[in-house]
N, C-alpha and C positions, 0 to 999 in steps of 0.2 A: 498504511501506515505508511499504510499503510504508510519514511523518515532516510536520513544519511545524511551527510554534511558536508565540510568545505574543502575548499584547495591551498594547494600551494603554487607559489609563482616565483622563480627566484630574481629575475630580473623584473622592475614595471616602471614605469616613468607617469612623472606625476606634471601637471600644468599649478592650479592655484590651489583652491582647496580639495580640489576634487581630481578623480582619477579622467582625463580627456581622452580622447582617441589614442589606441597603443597600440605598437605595432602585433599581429592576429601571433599568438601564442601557441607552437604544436602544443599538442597534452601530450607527446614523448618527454616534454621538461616534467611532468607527473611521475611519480613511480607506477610501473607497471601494476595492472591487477592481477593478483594473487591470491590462492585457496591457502587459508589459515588454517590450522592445526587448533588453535584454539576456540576457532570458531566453532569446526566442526566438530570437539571435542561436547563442547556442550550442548550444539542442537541435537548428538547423539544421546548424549543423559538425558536430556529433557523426552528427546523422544521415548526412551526407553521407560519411564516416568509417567507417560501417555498426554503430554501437552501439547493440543490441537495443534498450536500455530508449528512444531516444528515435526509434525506427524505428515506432515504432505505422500502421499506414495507418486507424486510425478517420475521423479529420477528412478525409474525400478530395478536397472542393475546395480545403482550404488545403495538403493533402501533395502536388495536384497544382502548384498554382503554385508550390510549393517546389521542384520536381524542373524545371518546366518553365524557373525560374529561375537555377537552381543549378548543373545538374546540369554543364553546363559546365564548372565548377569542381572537381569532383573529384580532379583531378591535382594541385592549389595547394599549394603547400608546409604551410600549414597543415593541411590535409586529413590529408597524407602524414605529418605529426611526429601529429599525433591518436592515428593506430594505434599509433606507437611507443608514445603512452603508455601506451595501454590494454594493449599485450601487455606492456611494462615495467615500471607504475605503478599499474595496473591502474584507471588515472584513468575514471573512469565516475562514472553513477547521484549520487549527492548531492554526491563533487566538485563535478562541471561546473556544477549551480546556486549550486554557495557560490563559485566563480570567479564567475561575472556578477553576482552581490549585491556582489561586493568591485570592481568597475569602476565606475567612469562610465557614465554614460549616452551613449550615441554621437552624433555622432563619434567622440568623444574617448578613452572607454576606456581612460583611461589609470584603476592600481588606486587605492582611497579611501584604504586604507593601503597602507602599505609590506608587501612580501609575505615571509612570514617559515617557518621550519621548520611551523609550526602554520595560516599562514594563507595561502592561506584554506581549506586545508584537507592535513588529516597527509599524505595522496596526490601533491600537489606538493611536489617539492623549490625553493627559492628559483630556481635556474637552471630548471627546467623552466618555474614561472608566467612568468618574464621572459620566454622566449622563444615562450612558449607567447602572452601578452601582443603583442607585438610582430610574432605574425606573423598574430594577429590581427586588428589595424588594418589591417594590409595586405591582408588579405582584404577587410577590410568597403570599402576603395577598391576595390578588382580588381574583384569581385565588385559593385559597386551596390550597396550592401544599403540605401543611403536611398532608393532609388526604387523598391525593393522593398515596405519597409515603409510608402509612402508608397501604395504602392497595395493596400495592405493595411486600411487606418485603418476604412474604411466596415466590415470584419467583424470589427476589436477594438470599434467601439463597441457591433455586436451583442453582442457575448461579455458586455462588460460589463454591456450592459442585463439580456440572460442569467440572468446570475450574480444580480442585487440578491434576487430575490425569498428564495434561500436564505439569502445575507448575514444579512439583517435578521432570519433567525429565531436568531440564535445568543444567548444570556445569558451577556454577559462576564462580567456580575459572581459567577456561578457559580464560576469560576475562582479570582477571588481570594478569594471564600469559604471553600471546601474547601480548596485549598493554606494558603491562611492568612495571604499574606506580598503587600507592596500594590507595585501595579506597578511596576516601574522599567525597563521597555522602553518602546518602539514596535513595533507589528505593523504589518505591512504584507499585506495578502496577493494574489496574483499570480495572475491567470489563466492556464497555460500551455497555450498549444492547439496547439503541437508537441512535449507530452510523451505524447501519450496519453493512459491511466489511474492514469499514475507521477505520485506527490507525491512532493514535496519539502519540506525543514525548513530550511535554513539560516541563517546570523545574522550580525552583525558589529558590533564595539567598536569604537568609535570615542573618540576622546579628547577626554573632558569631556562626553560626550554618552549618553546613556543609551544601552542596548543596543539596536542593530534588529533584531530576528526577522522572519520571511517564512515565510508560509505560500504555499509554489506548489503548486496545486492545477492538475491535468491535464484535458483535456478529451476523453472517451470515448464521449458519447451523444452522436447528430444526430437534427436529426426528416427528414421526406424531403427537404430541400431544404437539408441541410447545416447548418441553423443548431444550435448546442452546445443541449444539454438540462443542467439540472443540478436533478435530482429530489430533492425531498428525504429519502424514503425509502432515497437510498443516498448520497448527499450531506451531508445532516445529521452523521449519524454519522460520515463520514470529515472532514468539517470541524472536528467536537468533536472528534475523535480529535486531529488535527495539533496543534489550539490546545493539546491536553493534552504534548504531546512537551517545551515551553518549561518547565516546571514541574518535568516527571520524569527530562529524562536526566543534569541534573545531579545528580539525590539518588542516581542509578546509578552517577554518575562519585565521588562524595563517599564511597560506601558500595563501591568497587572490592573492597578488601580482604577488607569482611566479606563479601563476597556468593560471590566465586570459587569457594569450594569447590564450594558447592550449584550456583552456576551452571554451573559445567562436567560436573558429573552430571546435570545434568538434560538440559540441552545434549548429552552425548550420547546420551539416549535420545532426544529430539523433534530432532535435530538437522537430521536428513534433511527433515521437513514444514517446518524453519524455513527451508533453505538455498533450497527450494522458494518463499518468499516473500522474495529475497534479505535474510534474517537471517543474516549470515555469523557470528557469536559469540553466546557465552552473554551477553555485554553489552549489544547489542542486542534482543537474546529478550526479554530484563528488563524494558530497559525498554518493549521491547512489551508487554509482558503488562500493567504498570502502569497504562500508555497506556489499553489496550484496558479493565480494570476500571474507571476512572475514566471511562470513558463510559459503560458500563454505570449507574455513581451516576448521570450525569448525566442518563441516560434513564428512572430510575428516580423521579427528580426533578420531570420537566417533562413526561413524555407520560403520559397518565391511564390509555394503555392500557398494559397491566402485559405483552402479549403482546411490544410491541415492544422493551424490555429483557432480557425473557427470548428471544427469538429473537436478536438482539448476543451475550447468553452462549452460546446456544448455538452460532454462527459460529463463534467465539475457540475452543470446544471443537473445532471440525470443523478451524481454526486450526493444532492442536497444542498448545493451551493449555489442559492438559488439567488442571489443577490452578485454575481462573479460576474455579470456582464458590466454592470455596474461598478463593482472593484476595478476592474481592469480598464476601464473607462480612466477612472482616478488615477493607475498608476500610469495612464498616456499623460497626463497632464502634470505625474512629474517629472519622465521624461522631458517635456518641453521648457520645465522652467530648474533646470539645474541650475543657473545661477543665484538661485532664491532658494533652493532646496539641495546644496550639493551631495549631501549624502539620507539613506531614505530614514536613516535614524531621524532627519530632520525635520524628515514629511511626515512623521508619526503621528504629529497633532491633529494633522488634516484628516487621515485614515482615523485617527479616534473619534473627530465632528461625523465622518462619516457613519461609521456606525451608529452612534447617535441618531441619527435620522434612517437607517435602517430598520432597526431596533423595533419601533412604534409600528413598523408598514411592515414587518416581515410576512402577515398573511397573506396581504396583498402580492410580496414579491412572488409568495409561494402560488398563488394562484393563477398571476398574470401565465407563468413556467408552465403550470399545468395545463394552461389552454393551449399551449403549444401544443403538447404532446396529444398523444393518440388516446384512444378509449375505445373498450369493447362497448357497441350499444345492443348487441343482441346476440344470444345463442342458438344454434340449430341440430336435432328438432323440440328442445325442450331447453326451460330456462330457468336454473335453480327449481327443480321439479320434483314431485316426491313419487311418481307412477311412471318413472321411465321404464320402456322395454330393458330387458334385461339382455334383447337380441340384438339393441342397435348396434352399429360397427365402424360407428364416424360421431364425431361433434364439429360442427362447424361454428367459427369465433368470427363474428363481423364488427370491422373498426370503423370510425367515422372518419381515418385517416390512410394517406397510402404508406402502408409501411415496407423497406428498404427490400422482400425479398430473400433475406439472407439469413438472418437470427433467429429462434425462437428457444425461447426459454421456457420448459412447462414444467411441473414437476405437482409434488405431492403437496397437502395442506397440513394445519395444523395436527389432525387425526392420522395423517403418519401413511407409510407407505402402504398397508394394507386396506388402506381408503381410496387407491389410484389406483385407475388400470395401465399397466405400463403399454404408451404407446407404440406402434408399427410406422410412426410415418408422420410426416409433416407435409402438407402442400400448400403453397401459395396460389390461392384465386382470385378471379375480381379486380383483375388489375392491382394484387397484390392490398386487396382489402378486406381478404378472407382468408383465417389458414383454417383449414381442414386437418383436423386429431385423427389419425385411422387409430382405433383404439383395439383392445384385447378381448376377451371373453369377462363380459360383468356375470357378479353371481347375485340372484336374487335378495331381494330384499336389504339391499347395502346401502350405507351412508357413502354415497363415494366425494370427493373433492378434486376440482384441477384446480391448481397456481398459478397462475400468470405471473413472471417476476419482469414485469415490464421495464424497469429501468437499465435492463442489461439488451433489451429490441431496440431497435432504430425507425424513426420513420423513413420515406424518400430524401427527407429534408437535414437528419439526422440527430432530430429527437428521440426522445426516449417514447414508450408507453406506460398508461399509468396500470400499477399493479392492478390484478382483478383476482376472484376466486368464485370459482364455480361448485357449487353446494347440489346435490342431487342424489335422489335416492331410488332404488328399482322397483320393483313392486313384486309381485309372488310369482 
């Protein structure tokens, strides 16, 4: 989403029409990052509610005193209209944080504007937010939620302290470089450490006042003592990533028309890997894929080693974004002629020819990608078999490529974990073009399945592999 948004800048200097070289911008001119009260107010409702995205168990001393706190509360009327929404409205995932951006800060909680068809977001109807709103506050009385969060504060300041060292590596002024066009928001961005590994983007207009974007970023690594990690090797990139969403879904939203066609072709061919990282439309694909190029520039930009932008494109391929080598080819070449393209609003036509000829070849894109990648070409001692030993105590997987060594991703099939023997072990062979399953005690006569989720393995080279699944049954 995996989404967030823009900055603010309060000084920038401009040449003609376009934003030129400015002098490099601390991100201390940013407001610091901060754990919201209202963020966490409602990934704790929704959690409590049972809504996957903000159900993470990463954080386990904060998901424990959340349960230990809460859990009480389950039955509350609020809890109970929640589900309605989400089986009705399907209120979830970037809703729920564009509702807390649009509140007060608590108590109070009452919304900043008035709640409308569109705000705070398409998913609510006007009646839903009010009552949704309303029996809100009534929860955060019933429930404590200030002597909750009050005995919380000592591990928001960790978080925040946490977080600074990545903060301060970001280059605002990158942003309004490349796009071209000089700020007119405020960012805020938001620590959420009861979303997980789910960002969030959401915004709000306010009247007479520049726009606020929010970047809520999730918290998914702990070191052993619970305290939040936020690495900049997977950090960086999804921070650049978010800051780039403020910039690009509106040239998605501007550009609806010309983009549909090619978007719903392609979209049907990647649709499946996209629905998989909830990209439910070709309209959000888009603007992911944009998203995701425009980090690629920007790592192309600032880190000297040329490996780490070229492994980001390679991801975005493993992604579904199997045409990104090619994007990001396009946005070098509007790099080089900003005096004809000064801002990328203007390069939009180019990017919609492109897709256009996309569109028609996506299979092809999709194949050429796949030959990259790895594949299983045979199993050992038996291959999708229906007479296996019930005694073997290994499966060996042979690829036709060298893979990295490092990853393996195995799990269960569609028949569910009672179809899987839970593995003992992983080995790399073969010059790392075998891994060997030490597997468990099979029981006779069982349908069992392995998974292969290849697009999360690496080759040497650092491709993906292509999914596989292994079908096999024991015998008496």
């Amino acid at each position: 989403m995996k989404i967030l948004y823009k900055l603010f800048v309060t000084l920038i200097l401009f040449t003609t029409c376009y934003l030129s070289s400015v002098t490099a911008q601390s991100s201390t001119k940013l407001p610091l990052p901060k754990v919201d009260q209202r963020v966490e107010l409602l990934s704790i409702v929704f959690r409590l509610a049972g809504s996957e995205e903000y159900s993470a168990p990463n954080n386990k001393n904060y998901v424990l005193d959340i349960h230990r706190h809460f859990d009480k509360f389950v039955n509350h009327p609020l809890i109970k209209y929640i589900k309605v929404l989400r089986d009705s409205n399907s209120v979830g995932y970037n809703a729920v944080m564009s509702m807390a951006i649009h509140l007060k800060m608590p108590p109070e909680l009452d919304p900043i504007v008035p709640f409308s068809t569109w705000l705070p977001d398409g998913k609510w109807t006007i009646p839903a937010a009010e009552k949704f709103n309303a029996l809100l506050k009534q929860f955060y009385k019933d429930a404590d939620c200030r002597s909750f969060f009050q005995s919380q504060q000592n591990n928001y300041a960790i978080a925040e302290k946490q977080f600074l060292p990545l903060f301060k590596q970001v280059d605002v002024n990158w942003y309004f470089k490349f796009y071209g066009k000089a700020p007119n928001e405020t960012f805020n961005i938001i620590i959420g450490l009861g979303n997980g590994g789910t960002n969030f983007g959401p915004h709000i207009n306010l009247p007479d006042h520049p726009k606020k974007v929010y970047a809520i970023v999730g918290s998914s690594s702990f070191d052993s003592l619970g305290t939040p990690v936020y690495e900049s090797k997977y950090g960086l990139p999804l921070l650049i990533h978010e800051f780039n969403h403020s910039f690009v879904n509106h040239l998605t939203d501007l550009n609806e028309k010309a983009l549909d066609s090619a978007g719903k072709i392609i979209f049907e061919k990647e649709g499946d890997r996209m629905r998989r990282q909830k990209y439910p439309e070709w309209k959000v694909m888009m603007s992911e894929a944009l998203v995701r190029a425009a980090v690629i520039q920007y790592l192309k930009e600032h880190d000297p080693d040329t490996l780490v932008a070229d492994g980001e494109l390679k991801n975005q391929l493993a992604n579904g974004f199997v045409w990104m080598r090619s994007l990001v080819a396009l946005l070098g070449q509007y790099e080089k002629q900003r005096s004809t393209y000064p801002t990328l609003e203007s390069f939009m036509p180019r990017i919609v020819s492109y897709y256009n000829q996309v569109a028609p070849n996506i299979r092809t894109y999709d194949d050429d990608y796949n030959n990259l990648c790895a594949r299983v070409i045979s199993t050992e001692p038996f291959n999708n078999d229906t007479t296996v030993s019930s005694k073997i105590t290994e499966i060996r997987f042979h690829f036709d490529k060298k893979l990295d060594g490092i990853r393996t991703f195995f799990g269960p099939g569609k028949k569910g974990i009672d179809h899987y023997s839970k593995p003992k072990g992983f080995t790399f062979t073969d010059d790392n073009k075998t891994i060997v399953m030490k597997i468990g005690l099979l029981r006779p006569n069982t349908d069992y399945q392995v998974n292969i989720s290849g697009y999360l393995m690496k080759t040497s080279d650092g491709y993906a592999v292509q999914n596989y699944l292994l079908n096999f049954k024991t015998g008496d």
